[in-house]
TIVO-2410 file (N, C-alpha, C; in nm, 3 decimals):
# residues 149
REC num residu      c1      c2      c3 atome chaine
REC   1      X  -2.689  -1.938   1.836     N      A
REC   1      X  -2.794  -1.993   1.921    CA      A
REC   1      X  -2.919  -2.019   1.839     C      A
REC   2      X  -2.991  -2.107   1.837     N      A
REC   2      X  -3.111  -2.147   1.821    CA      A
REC   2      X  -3.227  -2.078   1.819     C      A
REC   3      X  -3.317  -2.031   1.683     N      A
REC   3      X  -3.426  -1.937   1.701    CA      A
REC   3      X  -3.531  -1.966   1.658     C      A
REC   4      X  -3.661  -1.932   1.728     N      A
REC   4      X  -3.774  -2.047   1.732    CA      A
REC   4      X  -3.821  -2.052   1.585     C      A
REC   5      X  -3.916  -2.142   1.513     N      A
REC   5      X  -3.907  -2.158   1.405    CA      A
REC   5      X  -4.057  -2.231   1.408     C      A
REC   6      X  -4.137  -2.188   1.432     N      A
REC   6      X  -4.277  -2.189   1.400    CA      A
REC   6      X  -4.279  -2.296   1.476     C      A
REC   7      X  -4.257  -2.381   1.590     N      A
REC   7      X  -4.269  -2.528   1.621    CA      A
REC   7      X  -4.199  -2.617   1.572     C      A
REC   8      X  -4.097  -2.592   1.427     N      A
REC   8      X  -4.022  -2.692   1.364    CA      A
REC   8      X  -3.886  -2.710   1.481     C      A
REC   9      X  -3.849  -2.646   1.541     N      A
REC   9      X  -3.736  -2.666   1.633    CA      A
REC   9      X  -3.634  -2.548   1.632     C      A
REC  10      X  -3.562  -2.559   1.715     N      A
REC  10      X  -3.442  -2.445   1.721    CA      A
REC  10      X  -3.374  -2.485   1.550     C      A
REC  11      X  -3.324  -2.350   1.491     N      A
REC  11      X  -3.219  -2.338   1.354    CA      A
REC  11      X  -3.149  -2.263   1.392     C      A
REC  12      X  -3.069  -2.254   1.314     N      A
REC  12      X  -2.878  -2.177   1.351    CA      A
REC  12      X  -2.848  -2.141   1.216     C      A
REC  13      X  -2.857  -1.966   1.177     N      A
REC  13      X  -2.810  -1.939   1.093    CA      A
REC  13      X  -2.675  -1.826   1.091     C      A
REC  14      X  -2.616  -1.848   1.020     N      A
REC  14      X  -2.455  -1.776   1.010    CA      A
REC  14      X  -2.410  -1.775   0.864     C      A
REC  15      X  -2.352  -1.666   0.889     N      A
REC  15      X  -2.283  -1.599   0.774    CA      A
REC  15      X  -2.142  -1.676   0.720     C      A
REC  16      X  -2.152  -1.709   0.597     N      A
REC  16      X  -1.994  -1.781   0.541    CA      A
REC  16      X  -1.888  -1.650   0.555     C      A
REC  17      X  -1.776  -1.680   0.474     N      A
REC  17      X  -1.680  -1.630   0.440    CA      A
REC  17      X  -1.694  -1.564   0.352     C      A
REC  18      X  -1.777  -1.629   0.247     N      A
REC  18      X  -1.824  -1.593   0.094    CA      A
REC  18      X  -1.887  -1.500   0.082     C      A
REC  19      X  -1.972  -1.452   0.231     N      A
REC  19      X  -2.090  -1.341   0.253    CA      A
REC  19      X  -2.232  -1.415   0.230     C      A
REC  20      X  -2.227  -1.589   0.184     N      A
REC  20      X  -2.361  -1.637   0.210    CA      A
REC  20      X  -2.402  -1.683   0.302     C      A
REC  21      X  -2.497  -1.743   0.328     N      A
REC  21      X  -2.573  -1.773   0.477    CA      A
REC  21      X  -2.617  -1.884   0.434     C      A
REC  22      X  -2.590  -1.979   0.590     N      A
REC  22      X  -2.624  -2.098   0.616    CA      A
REC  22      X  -2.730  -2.107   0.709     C      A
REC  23      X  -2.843  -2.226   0.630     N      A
REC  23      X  -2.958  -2.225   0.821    CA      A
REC  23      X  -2.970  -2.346   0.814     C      A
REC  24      X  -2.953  -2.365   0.950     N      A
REC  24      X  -2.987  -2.515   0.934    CA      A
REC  24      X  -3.112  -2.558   1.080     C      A
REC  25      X  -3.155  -2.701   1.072     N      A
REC  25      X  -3.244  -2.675   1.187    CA      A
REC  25      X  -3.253  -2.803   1.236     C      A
REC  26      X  -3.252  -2.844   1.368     N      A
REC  26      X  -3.245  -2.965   1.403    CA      A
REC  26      X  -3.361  -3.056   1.412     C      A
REC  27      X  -3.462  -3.011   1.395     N      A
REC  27      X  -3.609  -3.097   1.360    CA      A
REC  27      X  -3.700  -3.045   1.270     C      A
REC  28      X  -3.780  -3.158   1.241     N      A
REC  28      X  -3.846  -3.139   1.136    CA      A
REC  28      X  -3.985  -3.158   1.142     C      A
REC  29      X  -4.121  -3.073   1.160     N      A
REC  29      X  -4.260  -3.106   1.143    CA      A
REC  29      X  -4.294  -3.249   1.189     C      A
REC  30      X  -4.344  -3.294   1.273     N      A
REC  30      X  -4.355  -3.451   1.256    CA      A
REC  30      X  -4.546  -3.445   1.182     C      A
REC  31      X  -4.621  -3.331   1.179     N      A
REC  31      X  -4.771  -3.346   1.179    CA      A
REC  31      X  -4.736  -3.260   1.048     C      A
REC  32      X  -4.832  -3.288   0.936     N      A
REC  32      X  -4.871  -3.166   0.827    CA      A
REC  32      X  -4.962  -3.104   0.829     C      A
REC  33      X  -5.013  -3.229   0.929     N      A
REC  33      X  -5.214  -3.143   0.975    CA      A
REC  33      X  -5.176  -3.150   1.116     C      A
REC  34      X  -5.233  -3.026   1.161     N      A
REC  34      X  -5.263  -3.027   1.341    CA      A
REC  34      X  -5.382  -2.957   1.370     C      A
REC  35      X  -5.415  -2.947   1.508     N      A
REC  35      X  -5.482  -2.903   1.579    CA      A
REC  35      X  -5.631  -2.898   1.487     C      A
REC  36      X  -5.689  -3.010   1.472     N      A
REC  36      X  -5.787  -3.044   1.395    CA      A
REC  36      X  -5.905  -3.017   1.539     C      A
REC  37      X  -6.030  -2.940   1.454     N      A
REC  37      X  -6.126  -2.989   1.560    CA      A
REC  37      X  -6.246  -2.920   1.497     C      A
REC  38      X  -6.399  -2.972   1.530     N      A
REC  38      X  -6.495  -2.891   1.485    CA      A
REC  38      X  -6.554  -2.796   1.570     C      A
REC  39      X  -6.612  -2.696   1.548     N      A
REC  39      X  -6.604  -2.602   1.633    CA      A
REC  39      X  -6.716  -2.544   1.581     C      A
REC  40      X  -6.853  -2.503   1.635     N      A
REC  40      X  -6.892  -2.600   1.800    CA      A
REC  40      X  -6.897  -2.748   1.672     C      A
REC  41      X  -6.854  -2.831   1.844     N      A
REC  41      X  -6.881  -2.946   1.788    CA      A
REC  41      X  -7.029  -3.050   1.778     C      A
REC  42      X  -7.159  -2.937   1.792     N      A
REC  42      X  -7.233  -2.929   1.843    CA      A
REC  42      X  -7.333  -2.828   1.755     C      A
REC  43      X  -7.405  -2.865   1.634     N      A
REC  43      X  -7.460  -2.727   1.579    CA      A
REC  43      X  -7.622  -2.770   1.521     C      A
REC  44      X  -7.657  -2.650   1.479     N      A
REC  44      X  -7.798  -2.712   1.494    CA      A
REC  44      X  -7.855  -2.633   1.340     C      A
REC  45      X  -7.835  -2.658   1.213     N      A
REC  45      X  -7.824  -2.601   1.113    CA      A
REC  45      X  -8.021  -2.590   1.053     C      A
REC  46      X  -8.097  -2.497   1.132     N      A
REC  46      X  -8.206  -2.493   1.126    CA      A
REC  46      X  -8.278  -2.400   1.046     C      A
REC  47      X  -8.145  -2.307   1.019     N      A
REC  47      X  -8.180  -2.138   0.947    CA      A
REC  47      X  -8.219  -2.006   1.079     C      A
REC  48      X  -8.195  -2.096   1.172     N      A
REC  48      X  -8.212  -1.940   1.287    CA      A
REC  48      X  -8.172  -1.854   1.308     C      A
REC  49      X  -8.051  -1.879   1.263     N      A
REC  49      X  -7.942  -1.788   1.228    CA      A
REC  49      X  -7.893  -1.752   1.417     C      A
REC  50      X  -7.866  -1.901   1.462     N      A
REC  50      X  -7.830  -1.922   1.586    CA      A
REC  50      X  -7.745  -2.079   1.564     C      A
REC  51      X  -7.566  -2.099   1.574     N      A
REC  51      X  -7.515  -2.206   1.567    CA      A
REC  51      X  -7.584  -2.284   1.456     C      A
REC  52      X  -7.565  -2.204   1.302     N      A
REC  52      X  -7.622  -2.275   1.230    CA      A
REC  52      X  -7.512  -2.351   1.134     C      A
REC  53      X  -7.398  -2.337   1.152     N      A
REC  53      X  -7.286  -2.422   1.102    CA      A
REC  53      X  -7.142  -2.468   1.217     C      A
REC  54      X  -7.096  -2.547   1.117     N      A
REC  54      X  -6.949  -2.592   1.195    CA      A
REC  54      X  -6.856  -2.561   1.090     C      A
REC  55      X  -6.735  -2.502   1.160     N      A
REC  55      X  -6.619  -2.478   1.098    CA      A
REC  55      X  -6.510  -2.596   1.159     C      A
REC  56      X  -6.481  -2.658   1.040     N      A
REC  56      X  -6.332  -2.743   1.116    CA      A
REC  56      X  -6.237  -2.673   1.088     C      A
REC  57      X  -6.202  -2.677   1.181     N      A
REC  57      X  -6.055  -2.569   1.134    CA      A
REC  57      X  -5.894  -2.691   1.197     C      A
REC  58      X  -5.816  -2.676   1.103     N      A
REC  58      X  -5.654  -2.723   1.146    CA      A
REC  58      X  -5.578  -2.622   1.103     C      A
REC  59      X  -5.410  -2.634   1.141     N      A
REC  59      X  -5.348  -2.563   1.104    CA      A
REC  59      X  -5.243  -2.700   0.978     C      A
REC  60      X  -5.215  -2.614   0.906     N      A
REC  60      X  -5.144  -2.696   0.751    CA      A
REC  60      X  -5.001  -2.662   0.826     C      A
REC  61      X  -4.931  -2.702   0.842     N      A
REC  61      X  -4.764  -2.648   0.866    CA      A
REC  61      X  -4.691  -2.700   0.744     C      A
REC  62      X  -4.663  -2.589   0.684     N      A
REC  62      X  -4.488  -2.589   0.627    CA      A
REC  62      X  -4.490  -2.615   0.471     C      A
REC  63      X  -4.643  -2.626   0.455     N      A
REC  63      X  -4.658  -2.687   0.283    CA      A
REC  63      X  -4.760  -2.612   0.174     C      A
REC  64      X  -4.773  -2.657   0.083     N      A
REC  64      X  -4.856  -2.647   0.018    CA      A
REC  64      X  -4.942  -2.734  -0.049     C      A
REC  65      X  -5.031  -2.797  -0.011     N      A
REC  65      X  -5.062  -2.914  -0.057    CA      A
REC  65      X  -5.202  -2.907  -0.071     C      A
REC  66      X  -5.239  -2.996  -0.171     N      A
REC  66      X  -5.410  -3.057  -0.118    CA      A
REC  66      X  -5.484  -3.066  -0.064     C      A
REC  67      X  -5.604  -2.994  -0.031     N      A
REC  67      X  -5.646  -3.073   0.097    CA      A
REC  67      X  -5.782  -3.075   0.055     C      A
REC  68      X  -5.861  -3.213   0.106     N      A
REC  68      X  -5.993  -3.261   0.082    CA      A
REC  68      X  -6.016  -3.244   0.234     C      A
REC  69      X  -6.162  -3.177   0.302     N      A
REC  69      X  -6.210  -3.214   0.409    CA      A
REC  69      X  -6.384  -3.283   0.385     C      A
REC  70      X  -6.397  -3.432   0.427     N      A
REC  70      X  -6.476  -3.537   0.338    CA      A
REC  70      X  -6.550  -3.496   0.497     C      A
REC  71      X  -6.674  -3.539   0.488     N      A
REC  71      X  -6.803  -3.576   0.626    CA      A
REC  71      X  -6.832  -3.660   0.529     C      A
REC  72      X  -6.829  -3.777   0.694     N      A
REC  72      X  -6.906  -3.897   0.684    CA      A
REC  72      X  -7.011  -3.973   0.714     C      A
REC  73      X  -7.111  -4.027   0.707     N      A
REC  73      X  -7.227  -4.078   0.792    CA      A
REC  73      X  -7.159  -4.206   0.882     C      A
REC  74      X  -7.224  -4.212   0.987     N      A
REC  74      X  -7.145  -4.362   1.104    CA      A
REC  74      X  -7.169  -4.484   1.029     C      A
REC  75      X  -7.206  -4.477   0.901     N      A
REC  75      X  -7.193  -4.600   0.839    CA      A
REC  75      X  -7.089  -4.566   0.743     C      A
REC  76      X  -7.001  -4.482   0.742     N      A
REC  76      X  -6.909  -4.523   0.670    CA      A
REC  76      X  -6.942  -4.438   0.460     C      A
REC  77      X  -7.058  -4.411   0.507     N      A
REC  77      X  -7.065  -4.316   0.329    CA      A
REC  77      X  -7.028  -4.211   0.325     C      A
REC  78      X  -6.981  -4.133   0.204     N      A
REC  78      X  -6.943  -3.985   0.211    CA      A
REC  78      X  -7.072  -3.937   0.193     C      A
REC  79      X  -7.069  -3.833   0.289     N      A
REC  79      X  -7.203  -3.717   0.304    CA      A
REC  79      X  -7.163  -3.589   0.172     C      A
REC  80      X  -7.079  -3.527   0.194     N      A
REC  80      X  -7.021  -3.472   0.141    CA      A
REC  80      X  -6.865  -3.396   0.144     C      A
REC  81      X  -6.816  -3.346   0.082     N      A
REC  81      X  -6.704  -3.291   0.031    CA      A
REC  81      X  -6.706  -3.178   0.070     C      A
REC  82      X  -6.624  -3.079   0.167     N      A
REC  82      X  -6.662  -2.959   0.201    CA      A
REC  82      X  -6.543  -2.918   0.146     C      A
REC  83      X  -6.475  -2.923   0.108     N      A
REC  83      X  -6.311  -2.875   0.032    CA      A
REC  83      X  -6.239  -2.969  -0.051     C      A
REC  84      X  -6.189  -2.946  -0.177     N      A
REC  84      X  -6.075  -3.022  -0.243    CA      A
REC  84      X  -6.015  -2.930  -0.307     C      A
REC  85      X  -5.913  -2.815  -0.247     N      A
REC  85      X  -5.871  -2.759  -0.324    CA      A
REC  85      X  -5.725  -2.735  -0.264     C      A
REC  86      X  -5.570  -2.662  -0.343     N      A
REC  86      X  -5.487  -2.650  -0.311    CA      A
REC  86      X  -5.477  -2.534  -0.197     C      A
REC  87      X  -5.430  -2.541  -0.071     N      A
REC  87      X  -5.407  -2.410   0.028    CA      A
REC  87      X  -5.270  -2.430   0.074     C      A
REC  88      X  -5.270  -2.271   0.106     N      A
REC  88      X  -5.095  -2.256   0.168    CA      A
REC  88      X  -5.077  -2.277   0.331     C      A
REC  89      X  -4.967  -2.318   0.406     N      A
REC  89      X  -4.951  -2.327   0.544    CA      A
REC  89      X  -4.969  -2.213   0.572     C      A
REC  90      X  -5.079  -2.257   0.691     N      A
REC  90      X  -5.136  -2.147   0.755    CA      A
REC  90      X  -5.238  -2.209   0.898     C      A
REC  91      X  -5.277  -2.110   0.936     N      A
REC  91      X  -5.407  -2.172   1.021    CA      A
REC  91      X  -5.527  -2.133   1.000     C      A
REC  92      X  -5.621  -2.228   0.961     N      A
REC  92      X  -5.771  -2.175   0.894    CA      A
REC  92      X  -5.903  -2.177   1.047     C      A
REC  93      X  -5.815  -2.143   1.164     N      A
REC  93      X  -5.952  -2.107   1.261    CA      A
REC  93      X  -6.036  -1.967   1.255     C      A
REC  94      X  -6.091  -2.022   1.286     N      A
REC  94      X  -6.196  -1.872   1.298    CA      A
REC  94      X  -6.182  -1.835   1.438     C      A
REC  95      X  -6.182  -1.683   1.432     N      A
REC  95      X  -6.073  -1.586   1.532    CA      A
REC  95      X  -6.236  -1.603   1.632     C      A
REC  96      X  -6.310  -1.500   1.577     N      A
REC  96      X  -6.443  -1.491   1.675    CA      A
REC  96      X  -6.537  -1.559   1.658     C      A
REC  97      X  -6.569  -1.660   1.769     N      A
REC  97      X  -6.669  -1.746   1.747    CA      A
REC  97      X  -6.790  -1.751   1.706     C      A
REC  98      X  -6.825  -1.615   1.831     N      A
REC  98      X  -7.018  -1.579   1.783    CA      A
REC  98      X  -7.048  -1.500   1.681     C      A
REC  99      X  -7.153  -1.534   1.645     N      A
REC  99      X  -7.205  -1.422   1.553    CA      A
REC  99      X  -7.106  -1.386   1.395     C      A
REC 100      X  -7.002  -1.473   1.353     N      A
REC 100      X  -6.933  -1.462   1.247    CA      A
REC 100      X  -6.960  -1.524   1.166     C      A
REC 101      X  -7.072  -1.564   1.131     N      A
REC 101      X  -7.117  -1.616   0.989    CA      A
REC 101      X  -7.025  -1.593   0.855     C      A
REC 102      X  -7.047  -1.462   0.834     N      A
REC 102      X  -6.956  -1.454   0.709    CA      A
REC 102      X  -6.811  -1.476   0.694     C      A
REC 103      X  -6.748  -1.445   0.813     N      A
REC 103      X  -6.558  -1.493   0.798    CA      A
REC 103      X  -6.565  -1.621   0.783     C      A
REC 104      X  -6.716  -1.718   0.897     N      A
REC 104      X  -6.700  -1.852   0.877    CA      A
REC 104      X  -6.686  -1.917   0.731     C      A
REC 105      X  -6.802  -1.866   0.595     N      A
REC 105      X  -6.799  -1.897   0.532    CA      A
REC 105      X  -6.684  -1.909   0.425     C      A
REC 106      X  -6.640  -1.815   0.435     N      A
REC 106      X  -6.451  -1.810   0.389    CA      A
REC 106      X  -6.393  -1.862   0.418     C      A
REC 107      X  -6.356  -1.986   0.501     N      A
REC 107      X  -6.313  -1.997   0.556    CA      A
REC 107      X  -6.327  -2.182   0.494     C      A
REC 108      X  -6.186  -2.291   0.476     N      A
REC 108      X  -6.216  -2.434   0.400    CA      A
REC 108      X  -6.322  -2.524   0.466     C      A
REC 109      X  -6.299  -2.521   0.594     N      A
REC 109      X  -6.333  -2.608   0.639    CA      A
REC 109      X  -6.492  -2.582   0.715     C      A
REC 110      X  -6.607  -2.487   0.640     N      A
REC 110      X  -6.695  -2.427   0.693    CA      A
REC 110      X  -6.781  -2.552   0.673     C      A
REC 111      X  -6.929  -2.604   0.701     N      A
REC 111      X  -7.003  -2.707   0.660    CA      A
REC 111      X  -7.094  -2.621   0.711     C      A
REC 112      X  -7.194  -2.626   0.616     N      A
REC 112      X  -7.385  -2.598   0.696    CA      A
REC 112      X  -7.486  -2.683   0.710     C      A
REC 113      X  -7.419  -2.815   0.751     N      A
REC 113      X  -7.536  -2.936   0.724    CA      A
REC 113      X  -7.576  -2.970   0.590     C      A
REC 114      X  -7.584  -2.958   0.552     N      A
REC 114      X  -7.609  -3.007   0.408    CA      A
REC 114      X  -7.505  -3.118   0.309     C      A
REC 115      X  -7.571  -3.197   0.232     N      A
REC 115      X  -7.483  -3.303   0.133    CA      A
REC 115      X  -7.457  -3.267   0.034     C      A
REC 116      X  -7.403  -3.353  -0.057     N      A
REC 116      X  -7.368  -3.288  -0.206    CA      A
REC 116      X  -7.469  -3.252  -0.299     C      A
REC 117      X  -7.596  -3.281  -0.227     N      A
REC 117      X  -7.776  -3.187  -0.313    CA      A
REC 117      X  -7.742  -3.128  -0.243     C      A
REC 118      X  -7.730  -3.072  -0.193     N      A
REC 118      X  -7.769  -2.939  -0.105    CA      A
REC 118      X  -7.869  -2.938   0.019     C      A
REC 119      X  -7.946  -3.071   0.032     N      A
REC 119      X  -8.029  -3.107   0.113    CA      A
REC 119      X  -7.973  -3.067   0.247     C      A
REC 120      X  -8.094  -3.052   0.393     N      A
REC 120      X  -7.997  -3.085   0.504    CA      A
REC 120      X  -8.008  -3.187   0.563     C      A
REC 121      X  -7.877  -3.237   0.562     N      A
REC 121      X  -7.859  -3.400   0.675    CA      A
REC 121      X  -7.975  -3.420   0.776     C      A
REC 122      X  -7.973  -3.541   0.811     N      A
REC 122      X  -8.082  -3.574   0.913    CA      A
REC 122      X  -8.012  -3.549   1.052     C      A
REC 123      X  -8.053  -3.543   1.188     N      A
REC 123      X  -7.965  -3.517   1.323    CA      A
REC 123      X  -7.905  -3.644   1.373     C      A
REC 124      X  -7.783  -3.624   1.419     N      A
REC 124      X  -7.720  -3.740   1.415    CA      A
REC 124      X  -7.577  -3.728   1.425     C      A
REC 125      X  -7.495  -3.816   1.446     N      A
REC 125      X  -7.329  -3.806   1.425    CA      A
REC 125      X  -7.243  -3.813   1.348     C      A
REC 126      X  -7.189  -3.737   1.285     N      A
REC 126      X  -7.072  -3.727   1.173    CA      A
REC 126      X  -6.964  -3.751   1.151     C      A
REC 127      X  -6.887  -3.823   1.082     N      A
REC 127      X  -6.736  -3.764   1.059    CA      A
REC 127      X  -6.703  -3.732   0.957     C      A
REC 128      X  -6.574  -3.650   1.056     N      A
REC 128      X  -6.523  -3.576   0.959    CA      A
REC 128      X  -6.372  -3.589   0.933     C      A
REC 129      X  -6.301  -3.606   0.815     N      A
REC 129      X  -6.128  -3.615   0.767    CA      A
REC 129      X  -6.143  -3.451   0.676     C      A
REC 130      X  -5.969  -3.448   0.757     N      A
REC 130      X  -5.894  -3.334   0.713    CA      A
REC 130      X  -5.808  -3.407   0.640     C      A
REC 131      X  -5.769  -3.415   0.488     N      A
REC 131      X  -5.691  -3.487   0.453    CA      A
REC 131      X  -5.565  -3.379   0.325     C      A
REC 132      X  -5.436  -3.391   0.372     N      A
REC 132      X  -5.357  -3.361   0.277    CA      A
REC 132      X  -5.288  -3.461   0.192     C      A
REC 133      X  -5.286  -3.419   0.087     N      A
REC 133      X  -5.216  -3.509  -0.023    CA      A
REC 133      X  -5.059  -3.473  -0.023     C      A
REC 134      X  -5.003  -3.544   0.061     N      A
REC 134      X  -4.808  -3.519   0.091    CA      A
REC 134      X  -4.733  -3.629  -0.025     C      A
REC 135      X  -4.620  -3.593  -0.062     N      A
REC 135      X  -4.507  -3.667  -0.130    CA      A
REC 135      X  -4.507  -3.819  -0.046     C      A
REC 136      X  -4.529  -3.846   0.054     N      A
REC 136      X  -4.504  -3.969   0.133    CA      A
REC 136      X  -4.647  -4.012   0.098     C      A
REC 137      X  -4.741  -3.970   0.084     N      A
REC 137      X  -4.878  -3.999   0.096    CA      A
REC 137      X  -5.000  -3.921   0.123     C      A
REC 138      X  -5.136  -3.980   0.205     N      A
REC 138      X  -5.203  -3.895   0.269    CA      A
REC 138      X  -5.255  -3.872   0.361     C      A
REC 139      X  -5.221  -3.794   0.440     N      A
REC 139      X  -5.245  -3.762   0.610    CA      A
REC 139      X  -5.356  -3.707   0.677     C      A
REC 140      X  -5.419  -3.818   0.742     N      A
REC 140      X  -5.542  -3.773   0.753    CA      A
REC 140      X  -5.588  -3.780   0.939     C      A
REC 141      X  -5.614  -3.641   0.925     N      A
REC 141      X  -5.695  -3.643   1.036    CA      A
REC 141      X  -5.867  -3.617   1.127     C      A
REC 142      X  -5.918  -3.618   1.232     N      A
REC 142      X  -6.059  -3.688   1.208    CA      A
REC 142      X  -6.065  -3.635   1.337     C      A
REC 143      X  -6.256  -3.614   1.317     N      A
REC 143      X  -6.329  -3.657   1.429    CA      A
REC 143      X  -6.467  -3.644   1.424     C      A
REC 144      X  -6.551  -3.601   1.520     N      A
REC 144      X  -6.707  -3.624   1.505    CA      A
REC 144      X  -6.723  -3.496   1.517     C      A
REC 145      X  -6.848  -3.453   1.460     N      A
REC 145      X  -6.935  -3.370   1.498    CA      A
REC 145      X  -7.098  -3.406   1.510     C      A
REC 146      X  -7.132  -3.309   1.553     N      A
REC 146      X  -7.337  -3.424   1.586    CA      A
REC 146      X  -7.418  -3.265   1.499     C      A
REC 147      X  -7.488  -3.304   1.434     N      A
REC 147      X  -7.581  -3.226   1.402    CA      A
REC 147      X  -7.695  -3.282   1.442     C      A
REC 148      X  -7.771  -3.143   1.527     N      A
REC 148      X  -7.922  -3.142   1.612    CA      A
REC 148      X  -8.042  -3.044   1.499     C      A
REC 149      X  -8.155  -3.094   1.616     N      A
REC 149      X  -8.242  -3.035   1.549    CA      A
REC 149      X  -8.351  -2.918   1.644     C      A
***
């Protein structure tokens, strides 16, 4: 019978004759990136040490790959680069929302307003790509966040 397998689908494993084992599984990942989102999507990076960053968090399934997470200005420039480094499948959310500054910062997909000076952005709307570098290509997923003042 069929045993759950992280979301990849039911697999069926059994024992040969030989004493080795076979698994096999009838589907396969269709996403490498999921459950993308910024969180709050809504932050106000002032130093109050009240909603002073956004964490994007996705979950990576099944790989090990690349991943760049780029913010963009609504015209289309890179703001900055908040990650380009190799991570393992996993899920990079942050467990407790309030008051976790420091797990946030550990964490790839953390941003504190700021560009590649270090300056902070002006208030306004952002985007943002989660992007992995896969054997087929690169898979990218997106959305906004607004930084206030």
């Amino acid at each position: 019978d069929g045993i759950s397998n992280d979301g990849a689908g039911g697999i069926k494993v059994w024992q040969r004759l030989d004493k080795s084992w076979t698994v096999s599984t009838s589907t396969i990942l269709d996403e490498v990136i999921s459950d993308v989102a910024a969180v709050p999507k809504v932050f106000t990076p002032n130093g109050d040490g009240v909603n002073d960053f956004t964490v994007i968090e996705f979950k990576l399934a099944k790989v090990e790959t690349n991943i760049e997470i780029r913010i963009f200005d609504t015209n289309g420039r890179l703001v900055t680069k908040v990650i380009d480094e190799k991570l393992s499948a996993k899920r990079f959310f942050l467990e407790n929302k309030l008051g976790n500054a420091n797990l946030a910062r550990q964490l790839p997909g953390y941003w504190d307003g700021k560009d590649e000076d270090g300056d902070l952005v002006p208030p306004g709307v952002y985007l943002y790509q989660v992007v992995a570098d896969t054997d087929s290509g690169e898979k990218i997923k997106g959305g906004t966040v607004v930084v206030g003042y």
